[in-house]
VOSEVO-492589 format. One line per 4 residues: number of its first residue (from 1); their letters; for each residue x, y, z of C-alpha. Coordinates in Angstrom, 2 decimals. Example, Ala and Ser with C-alpha at 12.3 -4.5 7.8 and 13.67 -1.06 7.14 Angstrom:
% VOSEVO-492589
1) AS) 12.30/-4.50/7.80 | 13.67/-1.06/7.14
END
This chain:
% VOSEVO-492589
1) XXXX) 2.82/3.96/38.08 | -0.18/2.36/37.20 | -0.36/-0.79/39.44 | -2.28/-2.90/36.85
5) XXXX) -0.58/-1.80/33.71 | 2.98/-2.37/35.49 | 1.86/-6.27/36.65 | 0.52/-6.59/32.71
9) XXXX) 3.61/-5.42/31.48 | 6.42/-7.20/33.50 | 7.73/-10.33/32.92 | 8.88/-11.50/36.46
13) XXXX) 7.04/-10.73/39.31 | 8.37/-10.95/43.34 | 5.91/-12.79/45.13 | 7.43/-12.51/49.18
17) XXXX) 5.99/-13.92/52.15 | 2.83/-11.78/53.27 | 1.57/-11.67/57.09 | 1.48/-15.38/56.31
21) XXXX) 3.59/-17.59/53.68 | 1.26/-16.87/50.99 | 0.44/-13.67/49.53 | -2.61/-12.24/47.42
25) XXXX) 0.26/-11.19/44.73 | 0.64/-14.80/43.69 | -3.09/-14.73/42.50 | -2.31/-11.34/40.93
29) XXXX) 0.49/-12.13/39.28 | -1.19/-15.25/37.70 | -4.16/-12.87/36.28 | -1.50/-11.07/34.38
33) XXXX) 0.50/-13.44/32.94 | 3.52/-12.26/34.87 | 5.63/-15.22/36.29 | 5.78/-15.51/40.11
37) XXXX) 8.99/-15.32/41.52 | 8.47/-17.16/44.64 | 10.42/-15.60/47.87 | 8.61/-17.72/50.72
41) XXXX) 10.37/-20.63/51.87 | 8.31/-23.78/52.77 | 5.19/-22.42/50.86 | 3.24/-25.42/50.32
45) XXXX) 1.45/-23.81/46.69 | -2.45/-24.41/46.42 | -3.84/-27.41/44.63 | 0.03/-28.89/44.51
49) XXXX) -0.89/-32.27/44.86 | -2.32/-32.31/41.21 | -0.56/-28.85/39.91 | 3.05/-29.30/38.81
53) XXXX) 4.20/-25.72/40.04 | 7.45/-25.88/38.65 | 5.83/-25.23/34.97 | 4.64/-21.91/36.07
57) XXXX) 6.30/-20.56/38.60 | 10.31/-20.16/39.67 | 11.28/-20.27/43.24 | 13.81/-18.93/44.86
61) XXXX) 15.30/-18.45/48.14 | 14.44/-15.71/50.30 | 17.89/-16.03/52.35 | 19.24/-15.69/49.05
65) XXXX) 17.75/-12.17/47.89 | 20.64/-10.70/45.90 | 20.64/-13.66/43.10 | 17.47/-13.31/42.22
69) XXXX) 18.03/-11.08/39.42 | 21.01/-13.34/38.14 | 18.50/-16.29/38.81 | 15.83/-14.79/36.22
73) XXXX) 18.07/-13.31/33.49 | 19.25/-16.94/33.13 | 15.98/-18.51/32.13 | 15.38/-18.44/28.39
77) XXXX) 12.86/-17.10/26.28 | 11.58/-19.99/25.04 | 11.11/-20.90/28.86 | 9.51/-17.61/29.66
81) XXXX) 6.91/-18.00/26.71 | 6.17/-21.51/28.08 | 5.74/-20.27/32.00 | 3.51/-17.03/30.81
85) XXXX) 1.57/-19.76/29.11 | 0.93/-22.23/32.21 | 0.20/-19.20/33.91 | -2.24/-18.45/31.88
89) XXXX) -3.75/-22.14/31.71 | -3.94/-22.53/35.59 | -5.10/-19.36/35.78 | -8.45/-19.55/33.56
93) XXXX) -8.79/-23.32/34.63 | -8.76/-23.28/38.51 | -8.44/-19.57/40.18 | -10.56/-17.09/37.85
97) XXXX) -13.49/-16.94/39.69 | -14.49/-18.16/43.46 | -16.85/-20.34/41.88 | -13.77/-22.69/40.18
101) XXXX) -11.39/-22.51/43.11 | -14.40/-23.86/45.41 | -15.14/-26.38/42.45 | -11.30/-27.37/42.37
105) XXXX) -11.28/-28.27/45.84 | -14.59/-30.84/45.56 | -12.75/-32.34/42.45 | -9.69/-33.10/44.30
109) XXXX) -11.15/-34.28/47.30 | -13.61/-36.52/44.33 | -10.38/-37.69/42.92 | -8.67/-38.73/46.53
113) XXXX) -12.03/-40.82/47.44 | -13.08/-42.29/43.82 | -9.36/-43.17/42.58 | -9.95/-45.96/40.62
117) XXXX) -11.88/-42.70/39.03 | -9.13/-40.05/39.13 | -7.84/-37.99/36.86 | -3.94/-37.85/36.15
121) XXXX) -1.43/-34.99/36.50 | -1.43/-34.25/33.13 | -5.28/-33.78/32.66 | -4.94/-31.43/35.19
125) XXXX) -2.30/-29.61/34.07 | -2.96/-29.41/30.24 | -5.93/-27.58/28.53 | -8.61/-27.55/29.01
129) XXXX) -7.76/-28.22/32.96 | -9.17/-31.07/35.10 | -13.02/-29.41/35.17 | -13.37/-30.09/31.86
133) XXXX) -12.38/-33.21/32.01 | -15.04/-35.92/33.36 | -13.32/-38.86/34.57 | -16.80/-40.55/34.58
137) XXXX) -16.55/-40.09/31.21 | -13.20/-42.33/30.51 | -9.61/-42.13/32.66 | -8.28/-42.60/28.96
141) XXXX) -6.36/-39.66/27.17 | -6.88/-40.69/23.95 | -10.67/-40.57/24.79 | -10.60/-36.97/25.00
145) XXXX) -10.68/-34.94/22.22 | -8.04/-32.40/23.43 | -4.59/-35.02/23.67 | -4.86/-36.44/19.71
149) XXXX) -1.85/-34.27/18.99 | -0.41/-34.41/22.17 | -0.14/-38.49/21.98 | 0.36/-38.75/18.34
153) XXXX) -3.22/-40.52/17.47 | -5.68/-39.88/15.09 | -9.59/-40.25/15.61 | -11.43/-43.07/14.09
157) XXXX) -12.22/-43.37/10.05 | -16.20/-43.47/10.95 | -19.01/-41.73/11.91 | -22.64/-41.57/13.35
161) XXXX) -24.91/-38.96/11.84 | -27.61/-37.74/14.48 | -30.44/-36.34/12.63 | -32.62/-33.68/14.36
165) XXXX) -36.39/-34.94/13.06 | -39.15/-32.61/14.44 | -41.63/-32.74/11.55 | -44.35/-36.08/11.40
169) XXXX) -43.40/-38.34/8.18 | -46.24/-37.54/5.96 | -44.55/-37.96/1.97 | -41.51/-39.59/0.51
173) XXXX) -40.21/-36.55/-1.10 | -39.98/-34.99/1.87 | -35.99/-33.90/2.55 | -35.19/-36.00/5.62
177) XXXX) -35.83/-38.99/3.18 | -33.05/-37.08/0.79 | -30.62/-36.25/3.70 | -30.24/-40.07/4.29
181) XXXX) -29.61/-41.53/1.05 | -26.74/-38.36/0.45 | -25.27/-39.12/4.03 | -25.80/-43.07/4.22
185) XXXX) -23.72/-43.22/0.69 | -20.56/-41.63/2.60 | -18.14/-44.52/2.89 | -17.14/-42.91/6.68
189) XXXX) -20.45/-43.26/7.31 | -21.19/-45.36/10.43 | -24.63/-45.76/11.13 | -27.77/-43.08/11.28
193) XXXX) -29.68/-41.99/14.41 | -32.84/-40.48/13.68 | -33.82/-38.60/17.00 | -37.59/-38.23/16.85
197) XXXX) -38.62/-35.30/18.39 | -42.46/-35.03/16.83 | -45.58/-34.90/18.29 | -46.70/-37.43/16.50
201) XXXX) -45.65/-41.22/16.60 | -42.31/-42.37/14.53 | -43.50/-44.64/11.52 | -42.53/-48.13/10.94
205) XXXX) -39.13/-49.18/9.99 | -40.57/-50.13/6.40 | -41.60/-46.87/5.89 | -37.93/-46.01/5.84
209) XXXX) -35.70/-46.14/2.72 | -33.14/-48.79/2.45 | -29.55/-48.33/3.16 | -26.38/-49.56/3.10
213) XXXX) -26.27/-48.44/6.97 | -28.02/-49.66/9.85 | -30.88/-46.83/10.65 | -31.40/-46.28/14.41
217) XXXX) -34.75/-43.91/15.73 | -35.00/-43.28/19.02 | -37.47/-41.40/20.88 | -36.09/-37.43/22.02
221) XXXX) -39.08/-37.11/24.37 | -39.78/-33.25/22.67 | -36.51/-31.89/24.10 | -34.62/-30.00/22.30
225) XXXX) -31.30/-30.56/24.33 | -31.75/-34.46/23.17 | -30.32/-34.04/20.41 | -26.74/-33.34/22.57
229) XXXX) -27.57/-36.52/24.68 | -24.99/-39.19/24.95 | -26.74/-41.68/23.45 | -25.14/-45.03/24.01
233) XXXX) -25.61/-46.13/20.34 | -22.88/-43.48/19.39 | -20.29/-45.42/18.99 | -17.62/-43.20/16.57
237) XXXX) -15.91/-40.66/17.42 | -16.82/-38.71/15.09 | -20.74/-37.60/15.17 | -22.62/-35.38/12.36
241) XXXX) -25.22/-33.42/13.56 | -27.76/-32.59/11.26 | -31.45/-30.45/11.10 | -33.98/-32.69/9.13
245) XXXX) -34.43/-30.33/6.20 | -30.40/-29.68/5.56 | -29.55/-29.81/1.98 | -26.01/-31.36/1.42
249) XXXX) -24.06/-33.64/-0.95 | -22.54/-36.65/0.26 | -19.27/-35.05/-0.93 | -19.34/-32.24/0.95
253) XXXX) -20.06/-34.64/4.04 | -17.06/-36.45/3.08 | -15.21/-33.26/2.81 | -16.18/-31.86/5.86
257) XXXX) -15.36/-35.45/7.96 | -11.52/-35.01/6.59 | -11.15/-31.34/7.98 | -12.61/-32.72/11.44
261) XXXX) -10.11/-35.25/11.28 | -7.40/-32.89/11.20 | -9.62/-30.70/14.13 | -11.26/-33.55/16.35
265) XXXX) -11.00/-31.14/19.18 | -13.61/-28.27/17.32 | -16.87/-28.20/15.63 | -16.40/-28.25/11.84
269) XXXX) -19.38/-27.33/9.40 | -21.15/-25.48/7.31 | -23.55/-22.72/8.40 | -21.84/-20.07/10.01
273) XXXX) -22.91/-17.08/12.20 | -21.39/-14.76/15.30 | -21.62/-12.55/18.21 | -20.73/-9.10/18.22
277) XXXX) -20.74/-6.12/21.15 | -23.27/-3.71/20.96 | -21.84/-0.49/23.11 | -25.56/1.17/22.89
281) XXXX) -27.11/-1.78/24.50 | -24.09/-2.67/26.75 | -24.64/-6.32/25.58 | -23.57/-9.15/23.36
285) XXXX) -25.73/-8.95/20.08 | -26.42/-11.97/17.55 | -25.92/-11.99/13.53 | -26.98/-14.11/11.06
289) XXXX) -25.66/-11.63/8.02 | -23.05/-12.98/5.48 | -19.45/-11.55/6.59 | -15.34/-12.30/6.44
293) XXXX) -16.03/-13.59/10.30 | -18.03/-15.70/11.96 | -17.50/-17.47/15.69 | -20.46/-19.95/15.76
297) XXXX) -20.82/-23.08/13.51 | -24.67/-24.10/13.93 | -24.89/-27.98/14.38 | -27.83/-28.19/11.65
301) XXXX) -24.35/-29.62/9.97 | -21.37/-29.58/11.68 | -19.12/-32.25/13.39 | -17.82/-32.29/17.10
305) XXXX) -16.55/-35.17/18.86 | -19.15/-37.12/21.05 | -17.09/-35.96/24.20 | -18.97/-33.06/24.07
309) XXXX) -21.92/-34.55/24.06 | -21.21/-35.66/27.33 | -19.69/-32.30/28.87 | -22.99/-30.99/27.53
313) XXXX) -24.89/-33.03/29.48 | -22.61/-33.31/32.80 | -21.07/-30.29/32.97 | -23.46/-27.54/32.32
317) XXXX) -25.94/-26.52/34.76 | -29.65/-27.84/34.43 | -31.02/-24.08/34.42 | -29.10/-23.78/30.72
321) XXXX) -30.34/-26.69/29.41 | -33.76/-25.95/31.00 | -33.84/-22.43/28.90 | -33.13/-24.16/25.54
325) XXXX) -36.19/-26.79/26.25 | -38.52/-24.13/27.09 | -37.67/-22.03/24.05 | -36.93/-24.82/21.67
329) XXXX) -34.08/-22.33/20.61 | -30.35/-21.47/20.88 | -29.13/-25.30/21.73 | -26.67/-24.93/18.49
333) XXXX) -25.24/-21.60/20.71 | -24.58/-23.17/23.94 | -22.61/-26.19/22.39 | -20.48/-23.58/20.52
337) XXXX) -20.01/-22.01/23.64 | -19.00/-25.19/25.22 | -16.24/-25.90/23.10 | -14.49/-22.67/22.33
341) XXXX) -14.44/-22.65/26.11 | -12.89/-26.07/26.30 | -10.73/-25.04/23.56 | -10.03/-21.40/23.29
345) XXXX) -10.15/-21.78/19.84 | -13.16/-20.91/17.49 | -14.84/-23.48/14.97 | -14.03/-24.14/11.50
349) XXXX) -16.29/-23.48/8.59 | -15.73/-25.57/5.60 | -16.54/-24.34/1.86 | -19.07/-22.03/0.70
353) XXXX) -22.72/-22.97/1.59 | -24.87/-19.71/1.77 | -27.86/-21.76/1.36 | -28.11/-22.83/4.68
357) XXXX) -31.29/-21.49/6.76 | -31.96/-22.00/10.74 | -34.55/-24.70/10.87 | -37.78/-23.57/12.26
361) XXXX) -38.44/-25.09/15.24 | -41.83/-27.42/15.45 | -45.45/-26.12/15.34 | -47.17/-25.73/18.80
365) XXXX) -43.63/-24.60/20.89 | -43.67/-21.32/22.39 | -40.61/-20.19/19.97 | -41.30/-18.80/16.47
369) XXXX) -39.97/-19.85/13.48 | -36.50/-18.69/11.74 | -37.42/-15.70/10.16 | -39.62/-14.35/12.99
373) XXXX) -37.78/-11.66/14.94 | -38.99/-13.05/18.47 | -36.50/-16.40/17.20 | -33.81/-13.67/16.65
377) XXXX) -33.97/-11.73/19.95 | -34.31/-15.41/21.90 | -30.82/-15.97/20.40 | -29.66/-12.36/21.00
381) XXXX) -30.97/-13.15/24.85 | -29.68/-16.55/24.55 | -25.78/-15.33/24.18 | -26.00/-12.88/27.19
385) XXXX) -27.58/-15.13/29.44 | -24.83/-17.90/28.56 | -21.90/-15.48/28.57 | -23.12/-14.35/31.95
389) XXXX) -23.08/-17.92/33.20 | -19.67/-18.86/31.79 | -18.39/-15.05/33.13 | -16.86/-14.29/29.91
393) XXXX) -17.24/-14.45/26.75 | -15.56/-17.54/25.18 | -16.48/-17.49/22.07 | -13.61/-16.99/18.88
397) XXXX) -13.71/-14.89/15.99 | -12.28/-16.65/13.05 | -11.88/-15.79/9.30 | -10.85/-19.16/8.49
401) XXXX) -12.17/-21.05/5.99 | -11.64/-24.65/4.42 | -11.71/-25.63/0.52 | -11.11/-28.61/-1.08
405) XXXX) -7.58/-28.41/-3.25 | -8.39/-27.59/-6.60 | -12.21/-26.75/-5.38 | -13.51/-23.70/-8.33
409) XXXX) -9.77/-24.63/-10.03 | -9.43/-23.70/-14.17 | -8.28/-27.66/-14.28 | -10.02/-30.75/-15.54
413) XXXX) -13.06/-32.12/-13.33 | -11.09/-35.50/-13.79 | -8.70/-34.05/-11.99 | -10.98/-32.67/-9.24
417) XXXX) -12.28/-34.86/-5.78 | -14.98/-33.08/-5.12 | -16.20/-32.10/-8.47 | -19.84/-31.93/-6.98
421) XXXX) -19.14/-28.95/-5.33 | -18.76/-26.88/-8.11 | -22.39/-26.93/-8.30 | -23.09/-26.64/-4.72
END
């Protein structure tokens, strides 16, 4: 038999005492999804003061031998499916690499010193695991993106747009001045950030059209990773990210906002693109071209939840952040990356928009602009060096896609919410 394919393909697993009580075939049988069948009496299991064992594992008695097979012929199936499944979570979360089980350890330990900053059993036992989920950050469930459905909330009605503003404010017409009126006239809208990330100074408030929000510009000190920053005027939810020359109706911001309602845990948006693997290059590749999948929602107009602004910040190593400064490029990637490995899920894309174009980066930065193919093969460079740092590849094909009800519809446009979008 092959060893590998026979673990993949069995449902139980024995797990007896090695030379020691444990045994390497615990960790093996976690990799594949096969449930442990414990024979080692007075195993203490690793991690077990935060890891309830008992969800993915069964134990039996090893002076007991012969009832094993009676023991696991009584479990049912809708039992099995949900122990596969914790293995599989505590697998991924805690013991895929020697990198996460060392991490584990120092976030344990954190949680035993700091525990008026601790995180509970259940953030530790529920995707995405207890790494993901920064107790600096709130000791709250509902704060976290990943536990709406799980508690039975809802995210907040509001949001904060967050627009991306790398170009000096030189006419009126110009389409940042556009982009607010469409996305201050949203009735979920909050209030508008405008990160200013030009060379040149930020004009005067009265420069600024009036609006029925309050208009916030802060300074994003030329980094491109600012505009993931937690900015403590963020006070929704809910944030819009948005490049300074998108083109959108406030309707289809609306729109958009309800799907993310129903998705606080993803990105939801507009522009979509994805990854691919090239077998003559032995490496991820990058496409922008118009298909029936996609796995990356750029955040030139896309929701996430401002958790993940956070995680973006705290979580990922400097070096990562570091590259996307340097090249002024691929900062929309790494945050998809971020959340389809929080998530295992990919983003949504809502309605059409084939419009949409990467927005070139500002004059005088070392990257090129959209349509230069340097831009492309940073990108293409950009999802290799990422998927090498995560050790996988976490990002989610999808072929999803979110219309309005009665959106392109042979009804009346009385009849229609989002008329607008007929011409969009």
């Amino acid at each position: 038999f092959d060893y590998q394919e026979l673990l993949h393909n069995s449902t139980f697993c024995l797990v007896p005492r090695g030379r020691r009580l444990g045994s390497f075939r615990f960790l093996e049988s976690l990799q594949a999804a096969c449930i442990p069948v414990l024979l080692s009496n007075g195993w203490e299991l690793p991690f077990s003061d935060v890891i309830q064992w008992n969800q993915a594992v069964i134990e039996g008695d090893e002076r007991l031998l012969l009832q094993v097979p009676s023991t696991v012929r009584a479990v049912p199936n809708k039992r099995v499916l949900e122990l596969r499944q914790r293995t599989q979570m505590l697998w991924d979360a805690y013991f895929s690499s020697v990198d996460k089980i060392v991490l584990t350890t120092l976030e344990i330990i954190k949680d035993r010193v700091f525990s008026h900053l601790s995180r509970n059993k259940y953030m530790w036992n529920s995707l995405p695991g207890g790494l993901l989920v920064l107790p600096e950050y709130s000791t709250h469930l509902a704060h976290f993106p990943f536990y709406y459905l799980g508690l039975g909330v809802s995210p907040g009605h509001e949001f904060t747009a967050v627009i991306h503003a790398v170009s000096p404010l030189v006419s009126q017409s110009q389409p940042i001045m556009k982009l607010l009126q469409v996305v201050s006239k949203s009735k979920y809208c909050s209030q508008i950030i405008i990160l200013w990330n030009s060379e040149k100074p930020p004009p005067p408030r009265s420069k600024w059209p009036p609006m029925p929000v309050p208009l916030i510009v802060t300074d994003g000190r030329r980094k491109t990773t600012s505009r993931f920053l937690p900015h403590v005027a963020i006070e929704t939810e809910a944030v819009l990210s948005l490049d300074e020359d998108t083109v959108l109706l406030t309707s289809e911001v609306n729109f958009a906002f309800l799907v993310w309602r129903s998705f606080p845990d993803r990105i939801v948006g507009y522009p979509p693109r994805s990854h691919f693997w090239d077998p003559l290059k032995h490496a991820w590749g990058y496409t922008s071209k118009w298909t029936n999948e996609y796995s990356i929602v750029l955040t030139g107009a896309a929701f996430y939840h401002r958790y993940y602004n956070y995680l973006f910040s705290h979580y990922l190593p400097q070096s990562l952040r570091t590259l996307v400064d340097q090249t002024s490029n691929c900062e929309d990637i790494l945050m998809n990356f971020l959340v389809s490995a929080a998530t295992h899920l990919p983003p949504i894309k809502v309605a059409q928009r084939k419009q949409y174009k990467e927005v070139p980066p500002p004059q005088g930065t070392k990257s090129a602009t959209w349509a230069n193919p340097e831009h492309f093969a940073q990108r293409q460079e950009c999802v290799n060096t990422f998927a090498s740092w995560f050790g996988y590849m976490p990002l989610v094909h999808s072929q999803l896609r979110l219309d309005p009800v009665l959106f392109k519809d042979q009804v009346s446009v009385l009849r229609k919410k989002y008329k607008d979008l007929e011409r969009a």
